[in-house]
Structure formats: C-alpha cells, structure tokens
N, C-alpha and C positions, 0 to 999 in steps of 0.2 A: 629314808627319813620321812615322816610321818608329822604334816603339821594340822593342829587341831585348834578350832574355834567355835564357836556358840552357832556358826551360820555359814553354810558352803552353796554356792549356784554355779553350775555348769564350771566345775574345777576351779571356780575364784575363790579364795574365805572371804570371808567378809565380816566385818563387825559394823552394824548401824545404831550403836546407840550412843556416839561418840556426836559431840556439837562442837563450835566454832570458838565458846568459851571452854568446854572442857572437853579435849581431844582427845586425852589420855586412854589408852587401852594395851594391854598387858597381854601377850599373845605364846601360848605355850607350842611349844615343838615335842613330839618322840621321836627316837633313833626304830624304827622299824627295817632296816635294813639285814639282809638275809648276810650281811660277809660281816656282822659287826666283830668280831674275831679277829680277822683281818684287817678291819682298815685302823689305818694308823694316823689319820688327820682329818678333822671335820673343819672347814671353813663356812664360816655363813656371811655373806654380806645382805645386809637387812634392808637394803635399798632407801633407806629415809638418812644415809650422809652421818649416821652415825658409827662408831668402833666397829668393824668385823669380831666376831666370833672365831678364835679358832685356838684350837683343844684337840689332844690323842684322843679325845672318846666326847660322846652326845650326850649326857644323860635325860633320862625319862622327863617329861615337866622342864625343860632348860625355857626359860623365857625370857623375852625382851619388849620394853615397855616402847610404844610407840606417843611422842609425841605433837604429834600435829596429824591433821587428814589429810588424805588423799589417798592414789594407788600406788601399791608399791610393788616392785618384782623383786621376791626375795629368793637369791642365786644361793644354792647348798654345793658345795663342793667336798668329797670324799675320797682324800686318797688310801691305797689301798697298799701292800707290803710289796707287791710289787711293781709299785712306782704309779701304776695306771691310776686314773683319775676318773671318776664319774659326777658331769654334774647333773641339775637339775634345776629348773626356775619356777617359782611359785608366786602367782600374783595374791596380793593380799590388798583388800579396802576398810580403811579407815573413815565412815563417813555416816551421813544419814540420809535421809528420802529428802530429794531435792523440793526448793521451792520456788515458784515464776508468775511473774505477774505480767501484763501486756494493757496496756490504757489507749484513751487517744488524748488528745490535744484539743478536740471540741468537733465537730461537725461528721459523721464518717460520709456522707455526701456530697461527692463534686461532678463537675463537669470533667469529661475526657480529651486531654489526659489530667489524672487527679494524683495527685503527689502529699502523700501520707507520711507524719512522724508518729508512729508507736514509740511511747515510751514504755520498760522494760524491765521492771520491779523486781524485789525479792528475791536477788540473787548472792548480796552480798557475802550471808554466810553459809553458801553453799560449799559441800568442800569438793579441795580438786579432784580431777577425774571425773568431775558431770560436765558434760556435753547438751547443748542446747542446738534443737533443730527446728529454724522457721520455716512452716509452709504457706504458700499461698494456692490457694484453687484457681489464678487464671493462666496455669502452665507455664509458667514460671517454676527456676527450678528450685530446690530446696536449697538452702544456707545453714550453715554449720557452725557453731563457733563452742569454743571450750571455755573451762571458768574464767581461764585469764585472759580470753578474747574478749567474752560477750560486752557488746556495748552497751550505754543508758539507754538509744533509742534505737529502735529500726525506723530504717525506712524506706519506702515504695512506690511506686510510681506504676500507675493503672495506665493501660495504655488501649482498653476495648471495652463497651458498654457491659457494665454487668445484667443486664436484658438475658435472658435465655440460661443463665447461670443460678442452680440453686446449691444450695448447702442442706443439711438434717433439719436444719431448723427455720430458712425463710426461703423464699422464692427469689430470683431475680436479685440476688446478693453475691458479693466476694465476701470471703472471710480469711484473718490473719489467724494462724495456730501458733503457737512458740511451745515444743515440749523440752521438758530439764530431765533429762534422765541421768541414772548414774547405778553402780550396782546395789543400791539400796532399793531402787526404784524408780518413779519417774510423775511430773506435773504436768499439766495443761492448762495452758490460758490463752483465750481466745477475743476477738478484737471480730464483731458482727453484728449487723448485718452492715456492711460499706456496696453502699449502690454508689455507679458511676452513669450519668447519664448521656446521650448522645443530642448537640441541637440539630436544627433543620438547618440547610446548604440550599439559602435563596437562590432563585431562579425564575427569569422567565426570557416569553415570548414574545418577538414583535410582528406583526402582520400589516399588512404584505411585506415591508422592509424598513429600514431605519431612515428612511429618507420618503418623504411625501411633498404632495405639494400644500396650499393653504386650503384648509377647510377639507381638506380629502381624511378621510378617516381612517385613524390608525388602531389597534387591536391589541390590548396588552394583555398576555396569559401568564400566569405564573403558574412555573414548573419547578416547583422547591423540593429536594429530597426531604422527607421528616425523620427527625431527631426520634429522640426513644427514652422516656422517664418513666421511673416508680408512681403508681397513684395506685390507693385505696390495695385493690387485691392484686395486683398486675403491672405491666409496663403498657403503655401508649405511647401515641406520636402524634397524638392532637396540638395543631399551630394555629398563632396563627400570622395575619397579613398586613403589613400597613406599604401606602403606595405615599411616595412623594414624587412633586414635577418642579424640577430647579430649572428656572427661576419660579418659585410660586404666585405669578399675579395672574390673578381668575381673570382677567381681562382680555390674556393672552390664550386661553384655550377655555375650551369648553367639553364638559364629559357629558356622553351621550347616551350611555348606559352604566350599568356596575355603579361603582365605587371607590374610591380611593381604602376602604377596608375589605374590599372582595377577593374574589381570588382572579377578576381579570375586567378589563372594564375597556370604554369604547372611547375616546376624544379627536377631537380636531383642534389644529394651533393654528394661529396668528405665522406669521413668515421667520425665525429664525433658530438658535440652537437650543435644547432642551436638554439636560438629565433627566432619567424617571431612575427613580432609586425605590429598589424594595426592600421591606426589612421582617423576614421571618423571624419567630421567636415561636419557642415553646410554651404554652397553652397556659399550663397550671404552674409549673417549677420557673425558682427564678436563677437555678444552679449553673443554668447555661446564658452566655450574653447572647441575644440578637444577632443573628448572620446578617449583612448587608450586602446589596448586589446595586452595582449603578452600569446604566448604557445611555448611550445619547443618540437622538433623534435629530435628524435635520429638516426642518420644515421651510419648502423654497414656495416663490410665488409664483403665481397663475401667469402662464407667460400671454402678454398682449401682443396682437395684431397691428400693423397702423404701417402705410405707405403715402406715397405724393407722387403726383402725377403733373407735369411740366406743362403738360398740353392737353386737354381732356376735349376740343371739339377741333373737328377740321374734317376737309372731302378726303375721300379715297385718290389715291397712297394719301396714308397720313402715317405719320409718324410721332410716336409718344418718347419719354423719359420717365420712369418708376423710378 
C-alpha cells in the first residue's frame, strides 16, 4: 500500500497548509502491493477516532478527509488467502509551521539569584504534534513541553553572575531561546540580553585586636570580596565603602587618619563598647542591595597605680604596712 500526498520528509507525509480555522485536508491512498491478487481484506484505521476502512480490495485514489490537525499514525492491515496478515504504520501530519513568542515582564537585570517570568506567546493555534524546547545558556538543562503542555509563562531562576558569559549577539549576557517545531517546521524566540550581577561580601580588619585600652590606636581595614556588574563595554567590580561607629557621638572617639568613606582608617575611643559597621555597595548599579558587616570593639581604661603606707618614717628594724 502506497500512501501519497503533496509533501513527504524522512517517511512522514505531511500536509502544511491546513490552519486552526480550516483543518480540513483530503488524503489519497494506492494499493501498490505486489500480492493484490491475493489478499482478501484491507483494513485501515486512520488514527484521527474516526470509522475504519475495511473492504476485499483498495482501490487506486481511495481517500479520507481528515478533520482536525495534528499527527496521526495511520495502521493498514492486509489480510491475505491464507489467513496471514501484514501490517504496516504510516505517520501522517496535518498541520502548519509553528508559531512562538517569549517576552518579559519589565526589567531583564537582577541581582543573583534573579528569578525571571517569560511570558510565552503564539501558540494557541498551533496544531498538535509541535513540541516546544526551552534553552538557557547557564547549564541548565533543556525543558520540553508539547502543545497541550506548554504553559503561558516560563520561568527561571539565575543562580551565577552572567559576568564571563556571552551569547552571538552581547557579551556578559544569559539569554532565554524557546523553539516550536513540528513537521512543518520550526520558530524561535528569544528573551536577551538578561545580565545577572554579583554585590560585594563586606569585610574587614581589626588591628592589633578588638580590644584596646583608651586612647591606644585601633586600625580598621576593609577586606571586602567585590561584586561584578555590566557597564558600558564590560563587567567591573568597582565599590564602594562607607564606615559607621555605634554609638556615633564624635565625643567619644576620635579618627586619626582615613575616613569614614576610605577603605581603612585609624581612631582611638573614649573607655567603653563600640560597633564599627561597614557597608559595601556596588559603584555604578543600584541592582544589588548593600552588604553589611558589624564587629564590636571593646575599649577599657588605662589602669592606675595608687598604694598607702601605714608607717612611712621610723629607725632600723622598722616595720611598714602597704
């Protein structure tokens, strides 16, 4: 049996010029079988849940109207005079070149980790048997869904700076693909460039130790890891620094070098407990919030000297009390 249509790829038929309002296409069969002689029963099930076909003989041109899209496997069955049966299955597509859309929602720049809704257009009157495959470039694995799966949105979640990451088309970028294929063909829609940026992880140093006495000088350094954002042509990790000292009354300490905006500065306190609180932030972007770091200092006082003496003159033996 010999089934014939306007359009065949890698053994499918296929008819693509059928749509969602008018599905309708008419699909002729030949009997090219070498035993037509013989066989004494053709059965066809046309796989779209409509009447089987079955008749002592095929004739040339026998057709059946298909309507609605999708894929179908169309099962031929031939029995022959002596009882033995030969089947055969034939996929057939009713349908046309799919179509896909992929948007955002507003912004494709976050901080990590960044959590993305793609909304997912243009599929409505896609017909069944296309498959839709989303990629993302941060190895992450691919996602699969069929006509009656695919949702309104995707969504994702970044979970490493797109710093060192490019695409065809930008530098230092993720990008979302979603293709609709099906045997007519296939779409692409793509959602790019989405940068994800990294802040800085405040940090510092105290010298000699978090404990002093009054007036002895303590040593603040900041050792912040930097963050990593998009600017102009590239990624950077320019921060910067701001120092606080809880309680803040200037009264109580004094800075002896730096800054409270430097990256490290010199003071001496007054005698009791302190926070110094640093707060890194990224330079230019405001995609990332300020890291905070607090440690506390204990500043004691100068210990004094002072005794009494009971008896301070007398001859030899003499005898005192301290």
């Amino acid at each position: 049996v010999n089934i014939t249509t306007n359009n065949t790829a890698g053994g499918l038929f296929r008819y693509c010029g059928s749509t969602a309002n008018n599905p309708l296409f008419t699909l002729e069969i030949n009997d090219l079988s070498t035993t037509q002689s013989s066989n004494t029963i053709y059965t066809i099930d046309w796989g779209d849940s409509s009447l089987n076909y079955s008749a002592s003989n095929l004739p040339n041109a026998t057709q059946h109207t298909f309507t609605q899209q999708g894929l179908f496997n169309i099962i031929v069955s031939v029995t022959g005079s002596n009882n033995c049966i030969a089947v055969d299955t034939f996929q057939f597509f009713n349908g046309n070149n799919p179509s896909v859309g992929l948007s955002t929602l507003g912004s494709t720049v976050s901080c990590n980790p960044g959590a993305f809704e793609l909304p997912i257009a243009s599929t409505t009157n896609n017909p069944p048997g296309t498959e839709y495959t989303v990629t993302v470039n941060d190895g992450s694995s691919q996602i699969t869904y069929t006509q009656s799966s695919v949702p309104s949105s995707y969504f994702h979640t970044f979970d490493s700076t797109s710093c060192g990451i490019n695409t065809p088309n930008y530098d230092d970028a993720f990008k979302v693909d979603i293709i609709a294929t099906n045997a007519c063909g296939s779409s692409t829609a793509t959602v790019e460039p989405i940068r994800i940026y990294e802040p800085p992880i405040a940090d510092f140093n105290i010298t000699p130790n978090d404990t002093n006495c009054t007036n002895q000088t303590f040593t603040f350094d900041e050792d912040s890891t930097p963050g990593s954002y998009f600017f102009n042509n590239g990624c950077i990790s320019n921060y910067s620094v701001e120092w606080n000292i809880i309680p803040n009354n200037t009264a109580n300490y004094t800075i002896n070098s730096g800054s409270l905006n430097n990256s490290s500065f010199t003071a001496t306190f007054q005698p009791g407990t302190y926070t110094i609180r640093l707060i890194a932030d990224n330079l230019i972007t405001t995609a990332c919030a300020p890291d905070t770091i607090e440690k506390q200092i204990c500043v004691v006082p100068i210990p004094q000297s002072s005794f009494t003496i009971d008896n301070d003159f007398g001859c030899l033996p003499h005898t005192a009390t301290l």
